[in-house]
N, C-alpha and C positions, 0 to 999 in steps of 0.2 A: 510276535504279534499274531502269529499264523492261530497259536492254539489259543489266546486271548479274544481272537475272532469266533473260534468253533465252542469256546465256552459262552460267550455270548450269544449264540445262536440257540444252543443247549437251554439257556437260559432262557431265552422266549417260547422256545417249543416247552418245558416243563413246569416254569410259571401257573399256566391254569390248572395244573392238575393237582397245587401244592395250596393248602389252608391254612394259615399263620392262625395263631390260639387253638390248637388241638389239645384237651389238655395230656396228650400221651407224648406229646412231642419231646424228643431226645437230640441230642449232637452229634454228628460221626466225631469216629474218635481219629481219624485221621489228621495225622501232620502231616503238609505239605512240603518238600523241602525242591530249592532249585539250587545247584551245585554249583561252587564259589565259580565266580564268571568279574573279568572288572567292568566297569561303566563306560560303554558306547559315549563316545565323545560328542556326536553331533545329537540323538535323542537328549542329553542332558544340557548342553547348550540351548535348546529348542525351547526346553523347560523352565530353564534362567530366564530367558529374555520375556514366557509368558508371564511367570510370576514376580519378574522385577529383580531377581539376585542378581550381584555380581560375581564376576568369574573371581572368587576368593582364592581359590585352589579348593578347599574341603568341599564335599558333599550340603546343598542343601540342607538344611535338617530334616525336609518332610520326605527327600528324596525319594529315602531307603522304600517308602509306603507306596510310591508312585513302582518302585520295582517289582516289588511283590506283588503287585495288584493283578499279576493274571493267575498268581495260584490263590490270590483270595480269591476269586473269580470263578475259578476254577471246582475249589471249596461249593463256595456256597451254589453253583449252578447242579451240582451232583445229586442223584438221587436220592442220596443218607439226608440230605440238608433238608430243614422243615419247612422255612420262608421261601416264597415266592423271591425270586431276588430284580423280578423288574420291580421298579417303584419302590425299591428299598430307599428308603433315608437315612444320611450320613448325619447324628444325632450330637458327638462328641469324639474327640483322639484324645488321647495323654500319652506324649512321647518322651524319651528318655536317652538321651545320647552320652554313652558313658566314654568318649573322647571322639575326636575329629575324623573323620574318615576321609582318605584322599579317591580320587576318581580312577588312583591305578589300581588300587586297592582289590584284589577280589573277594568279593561280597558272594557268602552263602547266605538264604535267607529259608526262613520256614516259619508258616502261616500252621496257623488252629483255630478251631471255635471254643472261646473258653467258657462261656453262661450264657444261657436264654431266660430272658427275665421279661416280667409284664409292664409295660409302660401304660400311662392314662390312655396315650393315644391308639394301642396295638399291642406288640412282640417286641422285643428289640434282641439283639446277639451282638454280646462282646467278641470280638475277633482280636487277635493277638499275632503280633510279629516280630520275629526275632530275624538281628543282622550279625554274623559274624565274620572272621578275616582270624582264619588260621586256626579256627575253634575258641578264639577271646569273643566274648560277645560286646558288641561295641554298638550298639543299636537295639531299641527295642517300643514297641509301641501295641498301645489297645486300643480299639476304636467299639462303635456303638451303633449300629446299624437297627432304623426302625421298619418291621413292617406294618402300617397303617390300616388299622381293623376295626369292628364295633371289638373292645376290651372285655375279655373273658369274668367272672366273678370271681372272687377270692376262694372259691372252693376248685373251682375247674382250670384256673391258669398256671400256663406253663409253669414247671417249679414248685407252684402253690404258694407261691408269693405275692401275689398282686396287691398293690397299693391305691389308693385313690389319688393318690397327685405322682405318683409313678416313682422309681427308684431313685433315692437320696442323690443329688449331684448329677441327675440327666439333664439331657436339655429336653423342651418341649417345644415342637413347632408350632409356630405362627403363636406363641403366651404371650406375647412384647406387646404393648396395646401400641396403635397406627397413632394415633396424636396427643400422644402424650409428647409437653417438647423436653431438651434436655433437663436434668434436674440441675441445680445451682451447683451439686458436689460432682458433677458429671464430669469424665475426665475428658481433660483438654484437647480440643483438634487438632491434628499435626498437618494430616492430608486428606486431599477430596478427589472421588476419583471417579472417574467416567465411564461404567461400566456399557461395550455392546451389545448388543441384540445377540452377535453370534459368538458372544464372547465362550457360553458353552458346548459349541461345538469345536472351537480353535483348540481348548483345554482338553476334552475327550482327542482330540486327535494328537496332543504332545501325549498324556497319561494313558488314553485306553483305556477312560472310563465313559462309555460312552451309553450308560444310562439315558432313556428314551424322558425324562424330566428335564434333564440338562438340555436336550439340543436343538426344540421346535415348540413352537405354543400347540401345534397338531398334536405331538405327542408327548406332552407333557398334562393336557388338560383329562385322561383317560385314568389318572392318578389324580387330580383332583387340584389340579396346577393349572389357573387360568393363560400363565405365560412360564417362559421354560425358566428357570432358575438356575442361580451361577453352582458350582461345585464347593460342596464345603471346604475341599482340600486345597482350592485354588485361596478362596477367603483368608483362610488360614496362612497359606504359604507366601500372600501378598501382603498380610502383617507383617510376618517374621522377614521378611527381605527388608520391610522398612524400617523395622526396629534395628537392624543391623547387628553385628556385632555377635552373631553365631558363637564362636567360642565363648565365650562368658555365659552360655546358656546349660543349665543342670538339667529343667526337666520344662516340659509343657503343658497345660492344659487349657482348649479350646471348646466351648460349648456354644453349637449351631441352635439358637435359639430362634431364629424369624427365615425363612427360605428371603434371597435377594433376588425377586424377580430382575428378567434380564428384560430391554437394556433399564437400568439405575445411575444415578447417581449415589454415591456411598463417601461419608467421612471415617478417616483412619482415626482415632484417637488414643493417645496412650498417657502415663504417666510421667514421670521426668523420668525415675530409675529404671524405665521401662521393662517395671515388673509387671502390670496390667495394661490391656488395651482391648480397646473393643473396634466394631465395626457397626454404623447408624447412618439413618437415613435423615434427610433435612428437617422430618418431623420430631425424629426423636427415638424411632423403632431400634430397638438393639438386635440387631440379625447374628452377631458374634461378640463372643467374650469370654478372653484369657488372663490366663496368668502365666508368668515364663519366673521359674525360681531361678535366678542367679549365681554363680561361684563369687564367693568372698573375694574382694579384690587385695 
């Protein structure tokens, strides 16, 4: 926690002096790796009970992302990195757990930044993490990180890629319209759930992501967030505990479409074969929505 503190320190001191859409902008080429270690018993317990799992035995699914997160952290607070990483946005994950991971297990893990692409809204950087136990890799996940900018031209943007409604299969903040109400083919409510005020500081304190968006309206509105907003990884990880049934999961994909300002009320919704599910609010705003591909039974 020691160095996940002094990367985020790094990170506020280096912030202003870093401009997302440069178009010269490059990726270190640095892999991060933190040496197989098993799962502290009581941080992961802490974890279950904010996201709602039960003690199964296996590792969450989103777990492995919550451990790495100080050398993503780490990563992106570094000189080489191009984004400002305060006020970064958590966009999309697509995870991939190629068998069960138990909590003895020691987990090596290693972080990289694999593309920086242009979004309608900004920059975004795929980030990528791999989990392994013994050198099998048994874990592995990319996530989508926006930094929020006026959007460079298609001649000068990062890559030279830039799209007018942004890369195929992103999500886009706040595109959901506020009153639109469910549609009739909308999938079915399961749960309704009570989100706090301080629900984002409670999760920055189990995770370590203690991004200045998540945990105050003070410092969340300097980004452009009238109230602080929950974490996409909690969103996410408060589906998957209610869909249950972890082993029978192949792969993930979750797209943060609407920030959840805190406190909310939010409905869980999913399908019966709980291959899809989303997260809305009582007017109808889709703030998340997945797909979990399933193993053949």
């Amino acid at each position: 926690m020691t160095s996940l503190t002094a990367s985020l320190a790094r990170g506020a001191l280096t912030s202003p002096f870093k401009r997302a859409g440069r178009p010269d902008a490059t990726l270190p080429a640095d892999r991060l790796t933190r040496p197989a270690a098993p799962v502290a018993p009581g941080p992961l317990a802490a974890y279950g009970r904010i996201c709602g799992f039960t003690a199964s035995g296996a590792l969450p699914l989103t777990y492995p992302h919550v451990l790495a997160f100080p050398l993503t952290m780490r990563l992106m607070t570094g000189r080489a990195f191009p984004l400002p990483v305060l006020g970064l946005v958590h966009t999309w994950i697509e995870i991939t757990p190629h068998r069960a991971v138990q909590p003895t297990e020691p987990l090596e893990l290693t972080v990289y930044a694999q593309e920086l692409s242009s979004h309608r809204r900004g920059t975004e950087v795929t980030m990528t993490t791999e989990a392994r136990v013994g050198g099998e890799l048994v874990w592995e996940s990319r996530s989508g990180y926006l930094s929020r900018h006026r959007r460079a031209t298609p001649d000068n943007a990062p890559g030279g890629r830039a799209t007018p409604g942004g890369p195929p299969g992103r999500a886009t903040v706040g595109q959901s319209p506020a009153t639109a109400p469910p549609a009739a083919d909308a999938l079915p409510a399961r749960a309704e759930w009570r989100l706090p005020g301080d629900l984002g500081r409670r999760y920055g304190a189990v995770s370590g992501d203690r991004n200045p968006i998540h945990l105050h309206p003070l410092t969340a509105r300097p980004f452009g967030f009238p109230r602080a907003i929950a974490h996409g990884m909690w969103t996410v990880a408060r589906c998957l505990a209610e869909a249950g049934d972890p082993a029978g999961i192949r792969s993930v994909r979750a797209e943060f479409k609407a920030p959840v300002p805190l406190p909310a009320t939010v409905t869980y919704a999913a399908d019966a074969p709980g291959k899809a599910f989303e997260l809305r609010n009582a007017s109808g705003r889709v703030h998340l929505s997945g797909t979990a591909s399933r193993k053949a039974s």
